[in-house]
C-alpha positions as MATLAB code, in Angstrom:
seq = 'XXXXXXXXXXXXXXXXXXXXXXXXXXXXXXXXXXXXXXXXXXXXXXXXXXXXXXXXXXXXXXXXXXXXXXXXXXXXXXXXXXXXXXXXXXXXXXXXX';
ca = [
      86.467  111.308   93.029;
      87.286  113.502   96.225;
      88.096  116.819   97.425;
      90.173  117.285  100.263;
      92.840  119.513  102.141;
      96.225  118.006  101.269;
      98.129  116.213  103.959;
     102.312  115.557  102.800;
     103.583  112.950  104.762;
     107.213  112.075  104.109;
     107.730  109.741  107.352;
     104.939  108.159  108.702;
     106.479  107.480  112.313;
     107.651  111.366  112.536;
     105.279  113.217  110.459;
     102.188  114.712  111.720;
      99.381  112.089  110.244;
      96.355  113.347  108.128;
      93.447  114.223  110.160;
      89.979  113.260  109.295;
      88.814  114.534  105.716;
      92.292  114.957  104.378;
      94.053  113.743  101.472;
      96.858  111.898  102.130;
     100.246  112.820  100.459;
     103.134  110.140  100.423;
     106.609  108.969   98.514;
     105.501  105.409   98.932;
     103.315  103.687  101.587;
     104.067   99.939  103.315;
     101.574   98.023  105.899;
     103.245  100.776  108.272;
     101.316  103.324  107.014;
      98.136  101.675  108.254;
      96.861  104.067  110.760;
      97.414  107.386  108.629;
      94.593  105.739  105.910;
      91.994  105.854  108.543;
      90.030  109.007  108.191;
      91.527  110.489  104.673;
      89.222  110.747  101.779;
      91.618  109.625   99.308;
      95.797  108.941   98.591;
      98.192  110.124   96.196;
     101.614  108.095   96.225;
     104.803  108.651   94.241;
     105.389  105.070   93.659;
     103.333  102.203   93.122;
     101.321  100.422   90.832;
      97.508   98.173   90.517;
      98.879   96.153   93.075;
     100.735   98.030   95.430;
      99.755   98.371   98.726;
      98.587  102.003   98.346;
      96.206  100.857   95.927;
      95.021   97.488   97.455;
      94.534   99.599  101.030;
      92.345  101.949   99.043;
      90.286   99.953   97.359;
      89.306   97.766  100.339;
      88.345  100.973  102.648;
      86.493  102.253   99.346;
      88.874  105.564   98.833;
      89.759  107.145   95.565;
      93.938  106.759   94.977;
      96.267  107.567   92.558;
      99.876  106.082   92.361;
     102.569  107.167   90.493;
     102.118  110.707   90.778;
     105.782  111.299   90.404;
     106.770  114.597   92.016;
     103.631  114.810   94.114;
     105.159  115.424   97.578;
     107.054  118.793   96.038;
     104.200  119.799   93.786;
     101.454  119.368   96.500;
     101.799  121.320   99.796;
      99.909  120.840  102.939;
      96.889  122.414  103.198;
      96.459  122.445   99.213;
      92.776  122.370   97.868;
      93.031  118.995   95.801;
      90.852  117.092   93.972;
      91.696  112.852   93.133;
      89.992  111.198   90.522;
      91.219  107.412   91.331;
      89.364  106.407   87.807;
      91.350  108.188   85.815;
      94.316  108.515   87.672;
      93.827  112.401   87.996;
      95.246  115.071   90.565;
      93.923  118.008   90.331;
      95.020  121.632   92.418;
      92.041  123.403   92.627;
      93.619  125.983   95.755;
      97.148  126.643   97.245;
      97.154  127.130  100.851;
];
């Protein structure tokens, strides 16, 4: 389980990347979305599944992440008190920006 400020990212070349402490927001994620992983203290994804990449990145850096969260990206905004509980599969808004 972690807290964090919410970070949607729609495009991860044009989009402003999570900073450190964040949770990280997403549609999807690919091996391009590397870099925004570093630093976020957990991931929420639209799409995906036990053996997506959004879940395989997580687990290896040790990061709580739940995928298939459909309607996520319009439901969370940036900035967004949320809570992830990766276990459980759990997204929780505890504050709106």
């Amino acid at each position: 389980v972690a807290r964090g400020r919410a970070r949607v990212v729609m495009d991860a070349y044009s989009d402003d990347p999570p900073e450190p402490g964040e949770v990280l927001i997403a549609p999807i994620t690919d091996p391009g979305w590397m870099p925004l992983f570093v630093g976020v203290v957990a991931v929420v994804a639209e799409m995906g599944g036990e053996l997506s990449h959004t879940m395989i990145v997580s687990r290896d850096l040790g990061i709580p992440a739940v995928v298939g969260a459909v309607g996520a990206t319009s439901a969370i905004r940036t900035g967004d008190l949320v809570e992830v509980d990766g276990s459980h599969g759990i997204v929780r808004i505890l504050e709106r920006a």
